[in-house]
N, C-alpha and C positions, 0 to 999 in steps of 0.2 A: 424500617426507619434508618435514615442516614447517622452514622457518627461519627466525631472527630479525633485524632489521635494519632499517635505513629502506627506504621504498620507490626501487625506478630501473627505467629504462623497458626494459622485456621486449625484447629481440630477437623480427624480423618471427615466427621459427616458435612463438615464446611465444603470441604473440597470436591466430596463427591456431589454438593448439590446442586449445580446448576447445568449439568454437563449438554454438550448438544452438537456437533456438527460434522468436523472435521478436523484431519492432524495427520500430521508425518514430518518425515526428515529425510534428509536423502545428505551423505558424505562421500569420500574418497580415503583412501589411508592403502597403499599394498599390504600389510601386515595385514594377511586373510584371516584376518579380528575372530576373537573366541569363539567359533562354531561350537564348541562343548561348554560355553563358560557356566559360572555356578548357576544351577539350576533351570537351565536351557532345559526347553519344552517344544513340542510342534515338529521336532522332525529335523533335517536337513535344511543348512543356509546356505542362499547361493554363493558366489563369487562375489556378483554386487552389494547382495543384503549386507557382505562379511566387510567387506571394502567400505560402503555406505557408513555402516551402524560404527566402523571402525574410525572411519573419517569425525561424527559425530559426537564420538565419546571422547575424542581428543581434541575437540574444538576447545575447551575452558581451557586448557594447557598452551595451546598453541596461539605464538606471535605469528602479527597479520604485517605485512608485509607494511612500510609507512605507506606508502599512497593509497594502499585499502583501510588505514587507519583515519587518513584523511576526508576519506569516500564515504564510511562510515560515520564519521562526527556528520556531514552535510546533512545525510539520510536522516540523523536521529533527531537532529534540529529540527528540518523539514517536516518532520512528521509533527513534534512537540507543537508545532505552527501552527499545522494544520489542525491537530484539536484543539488548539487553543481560538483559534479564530472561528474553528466552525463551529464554537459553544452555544454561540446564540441563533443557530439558525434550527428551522423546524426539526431533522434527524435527530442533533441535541436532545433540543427540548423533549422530545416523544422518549429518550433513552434515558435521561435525567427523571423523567417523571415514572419512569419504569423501575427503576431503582428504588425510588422511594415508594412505590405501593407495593412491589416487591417484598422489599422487609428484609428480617436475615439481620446478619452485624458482619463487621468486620471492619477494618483499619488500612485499608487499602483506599489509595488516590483517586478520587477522580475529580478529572482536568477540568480548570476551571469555575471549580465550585469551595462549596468548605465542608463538603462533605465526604464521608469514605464508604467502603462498603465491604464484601467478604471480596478477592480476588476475581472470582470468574465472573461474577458482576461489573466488577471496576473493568476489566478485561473489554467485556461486550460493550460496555457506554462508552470507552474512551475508542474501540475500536468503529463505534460508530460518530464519534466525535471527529475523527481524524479523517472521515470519508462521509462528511455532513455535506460535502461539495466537492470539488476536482480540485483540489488545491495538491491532494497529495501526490507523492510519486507515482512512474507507473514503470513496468518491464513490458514494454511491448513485447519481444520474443514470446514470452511468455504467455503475452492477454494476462495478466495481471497487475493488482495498483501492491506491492510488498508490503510497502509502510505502515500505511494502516491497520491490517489481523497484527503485523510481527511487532513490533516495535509495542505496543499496549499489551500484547501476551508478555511479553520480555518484559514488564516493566512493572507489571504486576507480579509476574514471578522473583524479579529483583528485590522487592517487594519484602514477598512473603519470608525469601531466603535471605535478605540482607546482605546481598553479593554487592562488589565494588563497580568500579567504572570499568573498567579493564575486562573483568568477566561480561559486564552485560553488554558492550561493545563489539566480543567475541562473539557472545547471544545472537547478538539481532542480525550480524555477518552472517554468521551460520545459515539462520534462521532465511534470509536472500537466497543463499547457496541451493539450498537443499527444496522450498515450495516451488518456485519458477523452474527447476529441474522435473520438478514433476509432469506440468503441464507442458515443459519444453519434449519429454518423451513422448505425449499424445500427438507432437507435430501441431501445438496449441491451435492454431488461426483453422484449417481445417476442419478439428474436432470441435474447435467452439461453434462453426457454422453449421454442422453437420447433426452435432450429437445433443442439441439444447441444455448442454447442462453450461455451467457457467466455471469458466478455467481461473476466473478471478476468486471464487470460493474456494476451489480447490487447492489454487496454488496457496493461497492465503492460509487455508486450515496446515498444511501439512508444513508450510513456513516458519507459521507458530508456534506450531506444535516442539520442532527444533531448535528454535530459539527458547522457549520456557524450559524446556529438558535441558539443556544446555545451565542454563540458568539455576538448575534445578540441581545441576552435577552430576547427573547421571553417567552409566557408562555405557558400555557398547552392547550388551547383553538389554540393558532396559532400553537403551534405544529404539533398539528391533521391536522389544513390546511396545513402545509409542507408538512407534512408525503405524503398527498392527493397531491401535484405537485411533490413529487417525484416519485409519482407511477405514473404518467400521464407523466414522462420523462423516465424512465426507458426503457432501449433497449441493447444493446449490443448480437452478435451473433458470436459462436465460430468459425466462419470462421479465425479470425484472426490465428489462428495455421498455415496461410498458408502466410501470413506475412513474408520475409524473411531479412527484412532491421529494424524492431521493429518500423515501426513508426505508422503504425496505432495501431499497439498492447500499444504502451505508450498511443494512446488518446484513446482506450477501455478502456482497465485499468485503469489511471488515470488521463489525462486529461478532456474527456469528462465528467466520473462523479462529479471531482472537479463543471466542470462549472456548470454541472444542478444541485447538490448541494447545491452550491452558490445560484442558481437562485432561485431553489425556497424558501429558508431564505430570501430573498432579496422580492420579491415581497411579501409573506405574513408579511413584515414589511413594506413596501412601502403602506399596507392598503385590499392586494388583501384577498378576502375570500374564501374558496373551502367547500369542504363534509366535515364535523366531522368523518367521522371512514369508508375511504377507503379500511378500511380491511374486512368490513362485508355489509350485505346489496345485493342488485340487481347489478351486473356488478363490483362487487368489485375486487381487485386485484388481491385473491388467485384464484378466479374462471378464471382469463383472464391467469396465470402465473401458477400457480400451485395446483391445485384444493385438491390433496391430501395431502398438507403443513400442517403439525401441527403447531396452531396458540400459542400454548401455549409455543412452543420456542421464540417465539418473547419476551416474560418478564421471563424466565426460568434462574435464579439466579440473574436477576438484583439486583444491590447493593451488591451483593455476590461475584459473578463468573465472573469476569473483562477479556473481551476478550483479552486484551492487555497484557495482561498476559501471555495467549495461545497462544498469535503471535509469530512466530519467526523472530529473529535479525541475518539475514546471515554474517556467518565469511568469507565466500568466495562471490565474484562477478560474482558468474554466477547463471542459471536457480535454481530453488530449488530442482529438483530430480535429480541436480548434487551433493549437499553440504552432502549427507551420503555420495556418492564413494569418494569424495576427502577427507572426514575425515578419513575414513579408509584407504585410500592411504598415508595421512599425516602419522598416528599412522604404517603403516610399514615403511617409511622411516625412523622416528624415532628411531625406532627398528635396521634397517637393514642400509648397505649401499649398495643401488644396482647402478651399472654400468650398463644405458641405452641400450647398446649392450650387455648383458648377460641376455637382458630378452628373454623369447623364447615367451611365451603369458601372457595376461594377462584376466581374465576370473569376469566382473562385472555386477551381479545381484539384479535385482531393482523390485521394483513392475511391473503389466504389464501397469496400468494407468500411470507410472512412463518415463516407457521404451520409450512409444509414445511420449513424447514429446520433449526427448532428443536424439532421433537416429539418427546419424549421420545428425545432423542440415548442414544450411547453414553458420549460425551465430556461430563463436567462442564461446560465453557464454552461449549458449545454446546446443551445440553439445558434447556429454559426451563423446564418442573418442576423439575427440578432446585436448581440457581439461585433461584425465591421462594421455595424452602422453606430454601436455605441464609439468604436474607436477612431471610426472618422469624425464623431462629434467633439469627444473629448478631447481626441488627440492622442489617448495611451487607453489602455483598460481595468480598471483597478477590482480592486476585491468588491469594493462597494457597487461600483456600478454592473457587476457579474452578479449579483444576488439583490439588484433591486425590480422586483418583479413590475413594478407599478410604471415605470418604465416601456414595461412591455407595450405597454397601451398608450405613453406618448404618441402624439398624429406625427409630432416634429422625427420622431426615430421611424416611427411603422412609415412614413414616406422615403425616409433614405432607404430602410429595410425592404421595401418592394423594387428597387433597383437592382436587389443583391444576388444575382443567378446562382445559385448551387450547380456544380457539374463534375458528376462522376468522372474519374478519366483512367482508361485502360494504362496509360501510359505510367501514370503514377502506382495503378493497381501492383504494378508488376515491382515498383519497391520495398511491398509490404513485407516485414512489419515497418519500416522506417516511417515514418511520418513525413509527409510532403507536402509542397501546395503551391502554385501557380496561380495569382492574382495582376488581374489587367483591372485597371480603373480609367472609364472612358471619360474624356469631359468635355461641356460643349461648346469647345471650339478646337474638338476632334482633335485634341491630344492625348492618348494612350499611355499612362504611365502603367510598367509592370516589375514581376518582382518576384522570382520563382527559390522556395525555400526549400532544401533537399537537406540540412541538418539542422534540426531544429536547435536554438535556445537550450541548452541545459539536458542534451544527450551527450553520451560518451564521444562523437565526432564534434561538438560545439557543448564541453562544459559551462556551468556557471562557476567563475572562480568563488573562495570562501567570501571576499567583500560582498560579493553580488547574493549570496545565498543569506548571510548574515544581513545584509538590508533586507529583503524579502523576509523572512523571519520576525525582523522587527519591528518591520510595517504592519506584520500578521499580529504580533504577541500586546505591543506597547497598548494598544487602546485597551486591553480587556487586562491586564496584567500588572499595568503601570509599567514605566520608563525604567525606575528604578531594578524593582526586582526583575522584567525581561534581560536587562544585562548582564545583573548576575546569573541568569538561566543558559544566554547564552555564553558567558565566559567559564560555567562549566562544564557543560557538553564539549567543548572549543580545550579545554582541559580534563578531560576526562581519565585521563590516566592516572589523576590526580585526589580522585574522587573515592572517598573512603568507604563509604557505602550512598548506593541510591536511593537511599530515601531519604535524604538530605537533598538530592535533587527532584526529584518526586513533590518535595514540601514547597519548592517553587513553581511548582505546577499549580499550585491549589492558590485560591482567593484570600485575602486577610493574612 
C-alpha cells in the first residue's frame, strides 16, 4: 500500500528488499586513493580502481565547474519533465500499479502521484516514469539515455539522506561521469551490436549506482564495494527492440538500473562489504562482459571531460534517430510553405544503425514515417501528437506516411555516433526542397539555451502539475544551490 508523508530512512530490511540489476561508478582523482583503507578486503586495487573509487569519494566535496553546474540544472529539469509527463502514459501506469500491489511502506516520492513508497521502489517507478517515452536525454557515445536510472536513483537517495541541492547536483554529475564511462570502455556501438546485451542498462545501472553512493556519502573504500554490487547486478539484453508497448524497455533502461543502482549504495552503507577492484583480478567484470574494453576509458578526462555535457537534451519527443529528420524538416518548413497534398515524396536518410531502429515502428514516437507525416501536417511535432496512437490509423496521415522513403545511408553511417539526416521533399511541380542536419537541436555542437529547455519543461510539467507549482519546481532546480534539502523539492514533484 502507497503512503503519504515526508521521506525517513528505511530500516536495514527496507533497503535490502527490492534489490535487482545493476550498479557502479567509475571517477578519476591521481591521489592513488586508499589501496589499504579500513578494512579493505579482496586483494590488490589497480591504478584505475584507486583513481576511480578516488575520484568518487570526493565528488560530494567537490565544486563543478559553472558551465557543468549549468549543464546539470538542464539535465535534472529534463529528466523531472520527462516523469512528469510520461505519468500518464502505459509504462507509468503498469509501474504505479506495481507499486501499489507490491506493498511495503515507506515515504519516498513518487512522481506524479500522492503517493510514496520505501526508496528502491520509488527509484524503479520514477525511473520508469522518466523513460515511459523518448522524451529523456540520451549519450549517444555511450548507447545510453543517463537521466532516466541516474537522476530517480539520486533522488531517492536524497531522499532517504536528506542531502541538499548542492550534494545531489554533485550526485547526479558524478552519476553521468562514471555509467556512460562504462559502456564508453566496451567501444559501446560495437558491443551493443555484437554482444546482445543492452549498453543502455548497463551504463544506467552503474551511473546510478554512483550518483546514490555519492548521495549516500560514501568514500573511496565503499565505492570500490558498489562498484563490485554493481557489476554483480548488471544485465539487461537488447531484446527489448522488439518491445512494442515501451514498458519493458522503460524498466531496461531506466527503471531496473535506478533500482540496482540504489541497492547497491544502499547496502554497502547499510555495512555490506564486497571485492576492492571488481575490475581486475580472476573472474573480474571485463573478462565476464568485455574482455577487449579499454580500462583506461573508465578515468579518461575525469574532472575534465564531464559526460553531461556530451548528453543530449531532446527538442522533440520522440526516439533519438528521429530528432536530425524533424530538425531538418523543421528548417524547410521555416523556409517554405508546403501544402500537405502537393508533396509527391519525401526522401529521408539516416545512418543504417539509425534506420533499424526507427522503421516503420509500431509506436508513434518511435516510427520515423510516422512522425514527418505528422509534422508536415501540423506543422511542428508536439508531445501529444508523438504518443497519439489512434492517429496511427488516420487515412489522411497513413497517405502522406506512404510517401515517406526511409534510406539507410553509408555516408551518414560513417558519423556514428553523431546523429544525422538528409531530407529531400519532392513536390509536384518538380520542386525539390532539402535540408541536411549534421548537429542536431540540443547536442553539445547545437545546445538548447536555459529559455528553450525551460519552455520544454513547462510545456511537459504545467498540464499534469498546474502552472502554478511547475514554476516553483522550475525556479528550484534553476536555484539549486539554494536548496536546503530535497525533499522540499521532491514535494513538488508529487500531486495535491
Amino acid at each position: 500500500m502507497l503512503h503519504q508523508g515526508h521521506p525517513m530512512r528505511p530500516s536495514r530490511r527496507a533497503l535490502l528488499q527490492g534489490a535487482g540489476a545493476l550498479l557502479g561508478t567509475v571517477p578519476l582523482r591521481a591521489a592513488a586513493a586508499d589501496a589499504t583503507a579500513r578494512g579493505a578486503v579482496g586483494g590488490t586495487v589497480s591504478p584505475v580502481m584507486a583513481r576511480l573509487s578516488a575520484y568518487m569519494g570526493e565528488a560530494r566535496d567537490r565544486a563543478l565547474p559553472d558551465g557543468i553546474v549549468e549543464k546539470a540544472k538542464h539535465h535534472i529539469l529534463d529528466t523531472f519533465a520527462a516523469m512528469v509527463s510520461g505519468s500518464g502514459l502505459p509504462p507509468a501506469r503498469a509501474a504505479y500499479s506495481f507499486a501499489t500491489s507490491y506493498g511495503g511502506s515507506g515515504e519516498a516520492t513518487l512522481v506524479a502521484s500522492r503517493g510514496t513508497a520505501d526508496p528502491l521502489v520509488a527509484a524503479l517507478v520514477n525511473g520508469m516514469l522518466a523513460h515511459s517515452d523518448e522524451t529523456d536525454d540520451s549519450n549517444e557515445f555511450s548507447q545510453s539515455h543517463p537521466g532516466a536510472p541516474i537522476v530517480p536513483a539520486a533522488l531517492a537517495a536524497a531522499e532517504t539522506f536528506g542531502i541538499d541541492g548542492t550534494r545531489f547536483l554533485r550526485a547526479v554529475t558524478l552519476g553521468y561521469d562514471v555509467g556512460p564511462r562504462v559502456t564508453l570502455s566496451f567501444d559501446a556501438i560495437p558491443f551493443r551490436n555484437t554482444s546482445h546485451k543492452s549498453t543502455h542498462a548497463i551504463a544506467g545501472a552503474f551511473g546510478a549506482a554512483a550518483a546514490a553512493a555519492c548521495a549516500a556519502g560514501l568514500d573511496a573504500q565503499q565505492m570500490r564495494w558498489v562498484l563490485d554490487y554493481a557489476a554483480q547486478q548488471s544485465s539487461g539484453i537488447g531484446a527489448w527492440t522488439r518491445d512494442t508497448q515501451h514498458i519493458e524497455k522503460s524498466f531496461v533502461f531506466a527503471g531496473m538500473p535506478a533500482r540496482s543502482g540504489l541497492t547497491a549504495a544502499l547496502m554497502v552503507k547499510a555495512g555490506c562489504t564486497g571485492i576492492d577492484d571488481i575490475f581486475s583480478g580472476a573472474d573480474n567484470y571485463f573478462l565476464a562482459y568485455a574482455p577487449d574494453a579499454r580500462l583506461d576509458e573508465l578515468t579518461a578526462g575525469l574532472g575534465t571531460r564531464y559526460e553531461i555535457a556530451r548528453t543530449n537534451i531532446k527538442k522533440w519527443t520522440v526516439g533519438s534517430p528521429i530528432q536530425a529528420p524533424l530538425d531538418a524538416l523543421s528548417n524547410i518548413l521555416q523556409r517554405h510553405r508546403i501544402e500537405p497534398e502537393a508533396v509527391t515524396s519525401v526522401t529521408v536518410r539516416v545512418a543504417h544503425t539509425e534506420a533499424r531502429i526507427v522503421d516503420n515502428r509500431d509506436m508513434p514516437d518511435i516510427c520515423l514515417q510516422h512522425m514527418v507525416a505528422i509534422m508536415l501536417l501540423d506543422g511542428t511535432a508536439s508531445f501529444q501528437a508523438a504518443h497519439d496512437s489512434d492517429r496511427m490509423a488516420d487515412p489522411t496521415v497513413l497517405r502522406l506516411r506512404a510517401k515517406v522513403r526511409l534510406i539507410p545511408s553509408d555516408e551518414l553511417e560513417r558519423l556514428e555516433p553523431a546523429r544525422a539526416a538528409i531530407v529531400d521533399i519532392a513536390l509536384n511541380d518538380g520542386t525539390v526542397l532539402s535540408d541536411k542536419v549534421l548537429a542536431v537541436r540540443g547536442t553539445a555542437d547545437n545546445p538548447m539555451p536555459r529559455a528553450e529547455v525551460v519552455t520544454k519543461c513547462r510545456d511537459l510539467m504545467a498540464p499534469i502539475l498546474g502552472a502554478d507549482r511547475t514554476s516553483r519546481l522550475i525556479d528550484a532546480v534553476l536555484a539549486i544551490e539554494t536548496v536546503g534539502t530535497m525533499r522540499d523539492v521532491a514535494g513538488l514533484l508529487r500531486l495535491g
